[in-house]
PDB file of N, CA, C and O in Angstrom, chain B, residues numbered from 101:
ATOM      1  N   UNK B 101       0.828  -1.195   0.000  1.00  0.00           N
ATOM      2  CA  UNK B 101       0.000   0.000   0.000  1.00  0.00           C
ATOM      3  C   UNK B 101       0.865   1.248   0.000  1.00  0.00           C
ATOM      4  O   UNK B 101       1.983   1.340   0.508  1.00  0.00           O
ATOM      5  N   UNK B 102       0.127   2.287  -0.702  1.00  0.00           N
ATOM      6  CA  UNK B 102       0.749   3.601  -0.652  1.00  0.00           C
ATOM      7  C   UNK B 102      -0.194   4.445  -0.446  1.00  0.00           C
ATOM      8  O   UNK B 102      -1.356   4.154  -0.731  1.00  0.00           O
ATOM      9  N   UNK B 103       0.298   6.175   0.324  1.00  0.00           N
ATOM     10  CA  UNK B 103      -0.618   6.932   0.343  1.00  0.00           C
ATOM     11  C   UNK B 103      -0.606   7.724  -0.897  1.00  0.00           C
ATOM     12  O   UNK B 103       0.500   8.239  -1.068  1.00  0.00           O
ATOM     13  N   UNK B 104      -1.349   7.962  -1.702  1.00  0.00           N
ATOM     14  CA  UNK B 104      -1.619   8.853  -2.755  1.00  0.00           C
ATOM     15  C   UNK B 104      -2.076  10.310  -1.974  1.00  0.00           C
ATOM     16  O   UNK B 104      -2.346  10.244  -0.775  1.00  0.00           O
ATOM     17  N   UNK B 105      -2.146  11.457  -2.594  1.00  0.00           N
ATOM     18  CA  UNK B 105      -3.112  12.703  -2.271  1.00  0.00           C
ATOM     19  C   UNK B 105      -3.286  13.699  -3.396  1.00  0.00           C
ATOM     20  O   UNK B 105      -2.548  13.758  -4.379  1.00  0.00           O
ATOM     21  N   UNK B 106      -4.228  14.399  -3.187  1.00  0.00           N
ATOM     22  CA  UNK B 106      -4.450  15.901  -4.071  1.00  0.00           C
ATOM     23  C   UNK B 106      -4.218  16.922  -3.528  1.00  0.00           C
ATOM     24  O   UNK B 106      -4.953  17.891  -3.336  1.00  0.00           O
ATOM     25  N   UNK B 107      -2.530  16.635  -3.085  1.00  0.00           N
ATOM     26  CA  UNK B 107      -2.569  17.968  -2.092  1.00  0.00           C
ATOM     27  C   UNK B 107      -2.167  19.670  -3.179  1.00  0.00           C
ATOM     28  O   UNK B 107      -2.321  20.879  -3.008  1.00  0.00           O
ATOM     29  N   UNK B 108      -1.647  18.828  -4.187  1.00  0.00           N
ATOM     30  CA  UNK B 108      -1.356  19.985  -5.515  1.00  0.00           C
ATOM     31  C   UNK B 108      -2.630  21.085  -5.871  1.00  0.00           C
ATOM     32  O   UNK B 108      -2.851  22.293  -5.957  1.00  0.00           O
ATOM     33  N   UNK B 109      -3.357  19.628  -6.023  1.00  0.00           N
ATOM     34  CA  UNK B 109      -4.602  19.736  -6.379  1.00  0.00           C
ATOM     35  C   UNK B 109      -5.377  21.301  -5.430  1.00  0.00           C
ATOM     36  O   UNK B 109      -6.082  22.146  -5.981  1.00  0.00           O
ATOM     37  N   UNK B 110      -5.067  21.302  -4.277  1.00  0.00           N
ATOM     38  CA  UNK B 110      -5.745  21.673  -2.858  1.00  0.00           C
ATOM     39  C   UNK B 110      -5.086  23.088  -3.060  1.00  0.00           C
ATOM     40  O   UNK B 110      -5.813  24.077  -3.153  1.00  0.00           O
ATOM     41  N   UNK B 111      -3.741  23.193  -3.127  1.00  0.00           N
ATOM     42  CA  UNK B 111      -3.193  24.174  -3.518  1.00  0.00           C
ATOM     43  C   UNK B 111      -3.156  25.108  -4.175  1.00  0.00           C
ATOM     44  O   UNK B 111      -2.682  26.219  -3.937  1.00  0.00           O
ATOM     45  N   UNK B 112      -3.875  24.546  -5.432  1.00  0.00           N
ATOM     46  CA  UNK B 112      -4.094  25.279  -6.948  1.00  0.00           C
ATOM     47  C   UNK B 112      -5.654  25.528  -7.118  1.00  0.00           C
ATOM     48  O   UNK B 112      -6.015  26.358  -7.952  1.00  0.00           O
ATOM     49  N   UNK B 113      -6.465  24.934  -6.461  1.00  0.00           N
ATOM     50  CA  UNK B 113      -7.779  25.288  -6.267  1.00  0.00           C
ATOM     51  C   UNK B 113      -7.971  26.738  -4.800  1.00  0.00           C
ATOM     52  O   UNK B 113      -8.986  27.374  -4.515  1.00  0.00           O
ATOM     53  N   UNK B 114      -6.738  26.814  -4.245  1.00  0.00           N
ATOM     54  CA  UNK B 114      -6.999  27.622  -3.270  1.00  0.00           C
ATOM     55  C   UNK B 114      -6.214  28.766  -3.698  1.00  0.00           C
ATOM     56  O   UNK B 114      -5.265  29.158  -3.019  1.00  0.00           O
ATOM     57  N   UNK B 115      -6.578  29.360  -4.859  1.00  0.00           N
ATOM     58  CA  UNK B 115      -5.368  30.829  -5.897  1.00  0.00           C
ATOM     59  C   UNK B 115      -3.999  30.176  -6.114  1.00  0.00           C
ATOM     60  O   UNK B 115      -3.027  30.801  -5.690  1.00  0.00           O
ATOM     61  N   UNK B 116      -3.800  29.017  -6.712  1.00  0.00           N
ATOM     62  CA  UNK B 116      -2.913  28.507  -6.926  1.00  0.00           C
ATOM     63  C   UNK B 116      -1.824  28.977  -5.945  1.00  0.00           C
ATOM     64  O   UNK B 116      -1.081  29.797  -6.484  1.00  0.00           O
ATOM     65  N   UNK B 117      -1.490  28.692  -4.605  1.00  0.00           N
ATOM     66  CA  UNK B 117      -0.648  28.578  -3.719  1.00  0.00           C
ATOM     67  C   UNK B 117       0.207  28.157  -3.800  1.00  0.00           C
ATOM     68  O   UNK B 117       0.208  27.062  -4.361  1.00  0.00           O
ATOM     69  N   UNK B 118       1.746  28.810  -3.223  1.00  0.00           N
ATOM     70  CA  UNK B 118       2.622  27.895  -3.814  1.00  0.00           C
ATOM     71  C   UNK B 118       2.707  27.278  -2.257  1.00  0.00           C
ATOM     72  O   UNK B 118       2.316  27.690  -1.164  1.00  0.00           O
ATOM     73  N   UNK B 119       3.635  25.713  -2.855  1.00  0.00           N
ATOM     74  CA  UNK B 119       4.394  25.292  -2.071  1.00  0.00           C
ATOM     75  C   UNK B 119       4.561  25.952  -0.365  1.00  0.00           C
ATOM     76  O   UNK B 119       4.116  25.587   0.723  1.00  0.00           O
ATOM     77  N   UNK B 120       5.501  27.172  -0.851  1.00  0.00           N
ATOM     78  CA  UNK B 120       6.425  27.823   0.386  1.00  0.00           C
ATOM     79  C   UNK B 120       4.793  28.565   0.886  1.00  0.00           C
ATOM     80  O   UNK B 120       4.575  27.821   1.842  1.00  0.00           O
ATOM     81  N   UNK B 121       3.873  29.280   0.855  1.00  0.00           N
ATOM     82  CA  UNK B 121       2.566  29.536   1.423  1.00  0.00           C
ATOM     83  C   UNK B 121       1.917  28.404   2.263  1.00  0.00           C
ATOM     84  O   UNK B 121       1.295  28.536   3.317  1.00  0.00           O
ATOM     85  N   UNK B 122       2.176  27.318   1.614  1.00  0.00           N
ATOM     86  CA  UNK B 122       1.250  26.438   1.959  1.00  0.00           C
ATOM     87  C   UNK B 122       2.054  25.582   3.374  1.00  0.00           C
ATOM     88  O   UNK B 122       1.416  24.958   4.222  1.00  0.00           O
ATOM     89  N   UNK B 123       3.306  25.710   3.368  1.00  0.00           N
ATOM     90  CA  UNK B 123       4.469  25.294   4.192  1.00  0.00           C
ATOM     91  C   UNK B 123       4.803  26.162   5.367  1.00  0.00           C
ATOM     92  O   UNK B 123       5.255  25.752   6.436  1.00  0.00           O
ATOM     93  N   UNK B 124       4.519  27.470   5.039  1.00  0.00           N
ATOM     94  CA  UNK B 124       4.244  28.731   6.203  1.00  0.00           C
ATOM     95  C   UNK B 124       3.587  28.545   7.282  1.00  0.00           C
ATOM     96  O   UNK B 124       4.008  28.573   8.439  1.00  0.00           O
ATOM     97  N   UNK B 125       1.895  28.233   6.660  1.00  0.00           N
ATOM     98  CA  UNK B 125       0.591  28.540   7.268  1.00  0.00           C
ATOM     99  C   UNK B 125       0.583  26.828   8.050  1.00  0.00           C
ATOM    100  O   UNK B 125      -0.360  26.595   8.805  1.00  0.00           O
ATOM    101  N   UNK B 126       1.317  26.056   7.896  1.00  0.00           N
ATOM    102  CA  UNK B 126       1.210  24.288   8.489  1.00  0.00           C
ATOM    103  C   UNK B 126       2.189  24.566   9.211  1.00  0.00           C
ATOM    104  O   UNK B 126       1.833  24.543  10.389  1.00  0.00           O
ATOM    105  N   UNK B 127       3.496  24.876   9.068  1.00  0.00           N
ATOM    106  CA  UNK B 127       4.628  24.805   9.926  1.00  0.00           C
ATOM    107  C   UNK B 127       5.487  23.884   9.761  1.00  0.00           C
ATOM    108  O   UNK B 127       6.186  23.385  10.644  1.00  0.00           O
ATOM    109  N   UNK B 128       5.476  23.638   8.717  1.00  0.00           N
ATOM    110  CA  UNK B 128       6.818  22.663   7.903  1.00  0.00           C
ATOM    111  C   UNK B 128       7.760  23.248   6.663  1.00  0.00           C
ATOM    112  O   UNK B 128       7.284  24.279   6.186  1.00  0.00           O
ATOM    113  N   UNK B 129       8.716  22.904   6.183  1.00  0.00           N
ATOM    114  CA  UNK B 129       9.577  23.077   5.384  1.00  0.00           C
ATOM    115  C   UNK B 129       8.650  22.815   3.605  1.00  0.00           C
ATOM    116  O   UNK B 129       7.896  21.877   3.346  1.00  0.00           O
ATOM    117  N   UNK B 130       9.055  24.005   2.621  1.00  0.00           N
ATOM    118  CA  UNK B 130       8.287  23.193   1.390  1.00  0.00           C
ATOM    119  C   UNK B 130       8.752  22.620   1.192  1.00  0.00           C
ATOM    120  O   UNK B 130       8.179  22.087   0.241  1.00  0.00           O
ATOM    121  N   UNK B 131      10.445  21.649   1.548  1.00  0.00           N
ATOM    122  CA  UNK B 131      10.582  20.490   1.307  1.00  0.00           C
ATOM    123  C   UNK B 131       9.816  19.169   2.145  1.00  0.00           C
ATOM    124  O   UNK B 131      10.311  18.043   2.119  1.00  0.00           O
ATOM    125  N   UNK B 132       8.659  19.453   2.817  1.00  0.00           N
ATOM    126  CA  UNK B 132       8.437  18.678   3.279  1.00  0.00           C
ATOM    127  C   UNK B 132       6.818  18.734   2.250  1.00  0.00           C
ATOM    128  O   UNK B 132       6.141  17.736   2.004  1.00  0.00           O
ATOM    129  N   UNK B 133       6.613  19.633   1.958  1.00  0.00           N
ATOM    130  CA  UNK B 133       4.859  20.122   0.657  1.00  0.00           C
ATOM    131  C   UNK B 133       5.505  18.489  -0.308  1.00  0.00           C
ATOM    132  O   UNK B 133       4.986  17.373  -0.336  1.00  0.00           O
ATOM    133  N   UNK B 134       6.795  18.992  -0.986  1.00  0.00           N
ATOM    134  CA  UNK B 134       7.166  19.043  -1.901  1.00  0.00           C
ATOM    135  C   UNK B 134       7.435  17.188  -2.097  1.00  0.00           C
ATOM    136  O   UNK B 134       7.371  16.597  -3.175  1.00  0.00           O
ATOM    137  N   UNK B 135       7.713  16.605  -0.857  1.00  0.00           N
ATOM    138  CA  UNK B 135       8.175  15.568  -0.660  1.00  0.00           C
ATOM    139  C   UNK B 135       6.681  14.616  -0.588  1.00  0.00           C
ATOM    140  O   UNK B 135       6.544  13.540  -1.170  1.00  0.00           O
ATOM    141  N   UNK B 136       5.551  15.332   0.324  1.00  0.00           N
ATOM    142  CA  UNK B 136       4.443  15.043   0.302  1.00  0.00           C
ATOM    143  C   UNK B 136       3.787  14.334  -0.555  1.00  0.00           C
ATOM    144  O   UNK B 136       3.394  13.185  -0.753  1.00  0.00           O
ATOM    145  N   UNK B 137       3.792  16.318  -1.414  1.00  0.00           N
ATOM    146  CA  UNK B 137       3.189  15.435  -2.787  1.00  0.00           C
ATOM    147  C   UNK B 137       3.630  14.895  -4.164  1.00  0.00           C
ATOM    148  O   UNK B 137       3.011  14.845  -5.227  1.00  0.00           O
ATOM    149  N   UNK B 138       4.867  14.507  -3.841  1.00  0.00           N
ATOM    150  CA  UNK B 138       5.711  13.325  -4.892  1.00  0.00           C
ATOM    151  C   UNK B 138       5.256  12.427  -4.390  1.00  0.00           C
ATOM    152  O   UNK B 138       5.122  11.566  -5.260  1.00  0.00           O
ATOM    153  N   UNK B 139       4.814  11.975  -3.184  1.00  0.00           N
ATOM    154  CA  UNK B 139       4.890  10.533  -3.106  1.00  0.00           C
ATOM    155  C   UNK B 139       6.057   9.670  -1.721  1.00  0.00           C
ATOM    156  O   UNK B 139       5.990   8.655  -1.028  1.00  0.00           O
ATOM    157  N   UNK B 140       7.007  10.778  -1.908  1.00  0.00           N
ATOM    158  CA  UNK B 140       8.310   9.912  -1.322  1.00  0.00           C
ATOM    159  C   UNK B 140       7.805  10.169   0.398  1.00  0.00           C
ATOM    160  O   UNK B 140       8.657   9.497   0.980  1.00  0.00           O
ATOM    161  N   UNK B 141       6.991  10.705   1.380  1.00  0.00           N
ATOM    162  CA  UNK B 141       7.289  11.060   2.639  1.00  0.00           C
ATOM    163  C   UNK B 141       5.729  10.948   3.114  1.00  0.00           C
ATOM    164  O   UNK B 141       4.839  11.756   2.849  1.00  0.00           O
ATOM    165  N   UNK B 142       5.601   9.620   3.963  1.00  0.00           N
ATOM    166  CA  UNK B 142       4.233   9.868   4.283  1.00  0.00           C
ATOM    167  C   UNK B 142       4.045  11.003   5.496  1.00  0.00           C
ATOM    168  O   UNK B 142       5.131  11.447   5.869  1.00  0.00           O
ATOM    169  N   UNK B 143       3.249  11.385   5.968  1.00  0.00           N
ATOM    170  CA  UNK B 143       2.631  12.668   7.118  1.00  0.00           C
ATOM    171  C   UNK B 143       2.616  11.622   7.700  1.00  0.00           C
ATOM    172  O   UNK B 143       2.486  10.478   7.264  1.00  0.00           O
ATOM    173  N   UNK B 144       2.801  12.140   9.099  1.00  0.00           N
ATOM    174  CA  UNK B 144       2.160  12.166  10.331  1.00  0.00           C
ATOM    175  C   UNK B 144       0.590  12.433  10.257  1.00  0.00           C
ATOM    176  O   UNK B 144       0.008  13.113   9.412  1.00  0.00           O
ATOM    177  N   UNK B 145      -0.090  11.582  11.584  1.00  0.00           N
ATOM    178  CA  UNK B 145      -1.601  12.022  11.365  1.00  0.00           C
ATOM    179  C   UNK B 145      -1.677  13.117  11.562  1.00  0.00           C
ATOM    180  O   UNK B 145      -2.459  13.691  10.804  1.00  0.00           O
ATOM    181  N   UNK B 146      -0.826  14.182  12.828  1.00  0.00           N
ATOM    182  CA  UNK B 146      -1.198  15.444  12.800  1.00  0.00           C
ATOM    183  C   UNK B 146      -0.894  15.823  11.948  1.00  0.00           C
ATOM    184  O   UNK B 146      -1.622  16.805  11.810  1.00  0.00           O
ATOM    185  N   UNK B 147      -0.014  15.759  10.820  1.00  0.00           N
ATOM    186  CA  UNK B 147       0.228  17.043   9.675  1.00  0.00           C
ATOM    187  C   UNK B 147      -1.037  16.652   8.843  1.00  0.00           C
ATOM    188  O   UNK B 147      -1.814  17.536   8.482  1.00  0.00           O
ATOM    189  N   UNK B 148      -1.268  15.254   8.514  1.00  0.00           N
ATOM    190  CA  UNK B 148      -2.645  15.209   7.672  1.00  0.00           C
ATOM    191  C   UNK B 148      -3.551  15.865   8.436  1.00  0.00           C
ATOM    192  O   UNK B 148      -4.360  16.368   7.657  1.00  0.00           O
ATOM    193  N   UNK B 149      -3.859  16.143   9.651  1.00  0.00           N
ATOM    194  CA  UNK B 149      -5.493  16.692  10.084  1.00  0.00           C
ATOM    195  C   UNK B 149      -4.925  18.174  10.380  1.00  0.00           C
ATOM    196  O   UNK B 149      -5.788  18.722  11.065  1.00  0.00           O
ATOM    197  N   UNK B 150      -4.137  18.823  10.221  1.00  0.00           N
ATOM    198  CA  UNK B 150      -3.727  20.274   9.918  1.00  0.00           C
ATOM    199  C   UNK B 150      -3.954  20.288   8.337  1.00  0.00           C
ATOM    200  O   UNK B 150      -4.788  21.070   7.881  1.00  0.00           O
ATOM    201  N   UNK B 151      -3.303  19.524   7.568  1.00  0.00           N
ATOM    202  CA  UNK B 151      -3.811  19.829   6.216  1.00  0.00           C
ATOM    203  C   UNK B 151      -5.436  20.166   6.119  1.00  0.00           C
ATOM    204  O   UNK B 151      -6.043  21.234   6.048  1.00  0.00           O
ATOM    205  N   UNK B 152      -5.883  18.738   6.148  1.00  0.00           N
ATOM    206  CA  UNK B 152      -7.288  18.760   6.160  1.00  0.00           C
ATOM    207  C   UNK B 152      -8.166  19.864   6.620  1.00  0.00           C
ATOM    208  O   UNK B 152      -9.093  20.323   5.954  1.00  0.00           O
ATOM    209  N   UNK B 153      -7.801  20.273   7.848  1.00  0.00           N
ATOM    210  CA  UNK B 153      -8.476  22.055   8.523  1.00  0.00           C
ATOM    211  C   UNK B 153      -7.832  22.862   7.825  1.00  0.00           C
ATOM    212  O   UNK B 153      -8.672  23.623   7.346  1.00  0.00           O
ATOM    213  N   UNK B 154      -6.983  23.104   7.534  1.00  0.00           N
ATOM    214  CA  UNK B 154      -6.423  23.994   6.929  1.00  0.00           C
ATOM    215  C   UNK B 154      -7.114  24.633   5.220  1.00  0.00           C
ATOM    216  O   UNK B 154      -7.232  25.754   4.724  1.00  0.00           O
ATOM    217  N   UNK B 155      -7.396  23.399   4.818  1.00  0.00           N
ATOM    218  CA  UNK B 155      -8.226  23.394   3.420  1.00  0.00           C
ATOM    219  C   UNK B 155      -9.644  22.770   3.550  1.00  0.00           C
ATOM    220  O   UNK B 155     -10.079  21.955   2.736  1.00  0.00           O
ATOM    221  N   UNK B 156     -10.278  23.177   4.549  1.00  0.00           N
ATOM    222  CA  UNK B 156     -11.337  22.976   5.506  1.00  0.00           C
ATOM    223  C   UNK B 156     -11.923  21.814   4.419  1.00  0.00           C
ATOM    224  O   UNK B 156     -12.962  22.051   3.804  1.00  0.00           O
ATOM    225  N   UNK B 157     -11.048  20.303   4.187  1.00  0.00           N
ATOM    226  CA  UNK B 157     -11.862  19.020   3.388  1.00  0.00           C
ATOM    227  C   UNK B 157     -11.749  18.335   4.528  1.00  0.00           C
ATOM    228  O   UNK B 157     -11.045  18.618   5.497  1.00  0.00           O
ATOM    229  N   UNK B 158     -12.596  17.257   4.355  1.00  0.00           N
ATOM    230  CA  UNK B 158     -11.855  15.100   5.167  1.00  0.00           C
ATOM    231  C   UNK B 158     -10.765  15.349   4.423  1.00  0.00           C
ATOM    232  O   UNK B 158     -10.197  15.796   3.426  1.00  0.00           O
ATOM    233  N   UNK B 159     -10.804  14.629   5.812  1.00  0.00           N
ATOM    234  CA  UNK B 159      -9.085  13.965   5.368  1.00  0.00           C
ATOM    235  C   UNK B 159      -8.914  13.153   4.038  1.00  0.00           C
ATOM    236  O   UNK B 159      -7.898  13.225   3.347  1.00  0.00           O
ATOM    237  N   UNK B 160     -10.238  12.206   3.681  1.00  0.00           N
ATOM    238  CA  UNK B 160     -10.048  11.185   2.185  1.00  0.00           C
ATOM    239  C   UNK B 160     -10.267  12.138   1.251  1.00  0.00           C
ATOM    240  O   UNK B 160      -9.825  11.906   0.126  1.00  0.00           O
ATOM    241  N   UNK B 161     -10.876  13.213   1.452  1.00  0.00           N
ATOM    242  CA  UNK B 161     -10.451  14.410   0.097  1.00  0.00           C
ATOM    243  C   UNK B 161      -9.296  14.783  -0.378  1.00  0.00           C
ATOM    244  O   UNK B 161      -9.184  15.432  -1.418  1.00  0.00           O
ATOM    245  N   UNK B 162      -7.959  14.260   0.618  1.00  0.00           N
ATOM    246  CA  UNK B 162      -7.118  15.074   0.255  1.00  0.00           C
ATOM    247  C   UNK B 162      -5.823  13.737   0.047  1.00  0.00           C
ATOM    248  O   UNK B 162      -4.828  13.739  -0.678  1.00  0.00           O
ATOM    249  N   UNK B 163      -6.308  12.736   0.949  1.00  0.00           N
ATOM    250  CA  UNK B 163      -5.647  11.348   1.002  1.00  0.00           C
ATOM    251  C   UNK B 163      -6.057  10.431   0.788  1.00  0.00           C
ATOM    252  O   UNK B 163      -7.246  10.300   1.078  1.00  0.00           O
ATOM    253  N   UNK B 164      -5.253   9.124   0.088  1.00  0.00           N
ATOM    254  CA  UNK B 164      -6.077   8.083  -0.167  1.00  0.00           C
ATOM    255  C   UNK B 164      -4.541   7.091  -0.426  1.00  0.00           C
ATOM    256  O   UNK B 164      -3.333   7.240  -0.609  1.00  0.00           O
ATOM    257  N   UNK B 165      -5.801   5.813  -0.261  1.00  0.00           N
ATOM    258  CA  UNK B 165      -4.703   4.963  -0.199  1.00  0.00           C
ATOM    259  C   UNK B 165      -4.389   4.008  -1.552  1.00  0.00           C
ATOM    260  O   UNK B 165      -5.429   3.404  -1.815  1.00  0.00           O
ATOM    261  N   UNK B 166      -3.634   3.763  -2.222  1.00  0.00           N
ATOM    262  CA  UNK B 166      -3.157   2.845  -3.715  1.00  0.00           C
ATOM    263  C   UNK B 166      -2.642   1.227  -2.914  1.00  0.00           C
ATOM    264  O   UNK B 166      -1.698   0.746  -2.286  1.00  0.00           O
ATOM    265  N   UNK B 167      -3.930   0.874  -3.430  1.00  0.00           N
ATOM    266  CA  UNK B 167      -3.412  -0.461  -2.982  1.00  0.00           C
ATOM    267  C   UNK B 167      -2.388  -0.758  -3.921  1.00  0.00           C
ATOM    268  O   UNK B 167      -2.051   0.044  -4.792  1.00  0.00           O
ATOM    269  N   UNK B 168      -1.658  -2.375  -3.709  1.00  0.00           N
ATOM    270  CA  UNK B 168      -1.086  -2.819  -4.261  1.00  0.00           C
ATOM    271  C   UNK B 168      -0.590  -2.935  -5.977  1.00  0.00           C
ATOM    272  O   UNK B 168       0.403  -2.697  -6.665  1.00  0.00           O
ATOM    273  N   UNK B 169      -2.209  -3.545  -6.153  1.00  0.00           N
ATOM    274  CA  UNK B 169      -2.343  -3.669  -7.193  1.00  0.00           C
ATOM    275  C   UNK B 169      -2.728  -2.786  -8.083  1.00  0.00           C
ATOM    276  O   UNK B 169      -2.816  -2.762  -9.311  1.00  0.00           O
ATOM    277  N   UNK B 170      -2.951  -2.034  -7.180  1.00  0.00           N
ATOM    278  CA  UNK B 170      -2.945  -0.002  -8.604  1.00  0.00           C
ATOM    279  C   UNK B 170      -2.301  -0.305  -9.752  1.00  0.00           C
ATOM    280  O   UNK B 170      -2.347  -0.398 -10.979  1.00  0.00           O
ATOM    281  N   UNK B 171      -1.117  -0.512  -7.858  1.00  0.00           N
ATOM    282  CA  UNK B 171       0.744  -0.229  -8.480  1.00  0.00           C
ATOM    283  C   UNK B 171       1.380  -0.687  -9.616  1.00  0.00           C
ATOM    284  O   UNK B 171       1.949  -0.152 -10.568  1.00  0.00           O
ATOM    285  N   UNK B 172       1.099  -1.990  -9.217  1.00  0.00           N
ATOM    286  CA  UNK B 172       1.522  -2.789 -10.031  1.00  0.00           C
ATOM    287  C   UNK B 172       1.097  -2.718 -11.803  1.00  0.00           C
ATOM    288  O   UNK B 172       1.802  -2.358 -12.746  1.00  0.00           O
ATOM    289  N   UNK B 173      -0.090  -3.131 -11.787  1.00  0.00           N
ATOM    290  CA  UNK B 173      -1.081  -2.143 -13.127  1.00  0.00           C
ATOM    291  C   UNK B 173      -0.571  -1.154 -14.301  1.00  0.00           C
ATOM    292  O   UNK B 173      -0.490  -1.176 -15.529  1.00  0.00           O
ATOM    293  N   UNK B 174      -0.199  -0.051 -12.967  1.00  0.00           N
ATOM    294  CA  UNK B 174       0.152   0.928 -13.497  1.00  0.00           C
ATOM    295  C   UNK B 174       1.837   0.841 -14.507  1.00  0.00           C
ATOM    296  O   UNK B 174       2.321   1.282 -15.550  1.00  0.00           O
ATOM    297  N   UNK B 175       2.195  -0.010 -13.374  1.00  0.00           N
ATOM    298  CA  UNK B 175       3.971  -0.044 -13.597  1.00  0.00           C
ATOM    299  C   UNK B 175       3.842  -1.185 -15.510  1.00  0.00           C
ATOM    300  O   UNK B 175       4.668  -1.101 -16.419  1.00  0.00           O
ATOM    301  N   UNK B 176       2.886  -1.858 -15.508  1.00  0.00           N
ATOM    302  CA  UNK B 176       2.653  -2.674 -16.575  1.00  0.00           C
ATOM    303  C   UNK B 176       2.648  -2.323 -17.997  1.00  0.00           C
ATOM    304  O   UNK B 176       2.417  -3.185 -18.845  1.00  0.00           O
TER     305      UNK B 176
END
């Protein structure tokens, strides 16, 4: 399993925000936005439920999980 998200997505629907805005207002590094939403760095639950208030969605609006076999699929 992997976590997927639309946190880009969340960003660019909110006046296209960058990164370093969006890394300000949470209290992390935009290498940590940036790492997020590649894929490579899962959150902590608190940084996911600061995201989530922050872009006042659920949490599965913004996260979700790729099972296995997405993966695999995809890689095919």
């Amino acid at each position: 399993m992997k976590l997927g998200n639309h946190l880009r997505r969340c960003r660019f629907d909110r006046e296209e925000m960058s990164q370093e805005a969006l890394a300000a207002e949470i209290g992390v590094t935009r290498q940590t936005i940036i790492s997020i939403e590649k894929g490579k760095f899962v959150p902590s639950a608190l940084l996911v439920l600061k995201l989530a208030r922050f872009f006042n969605k659920p949490v599965e609006e913004i996260f979700y999980i790729i099972e296995e076999d997405d993966i695999n699929s995809v890689q095919s």
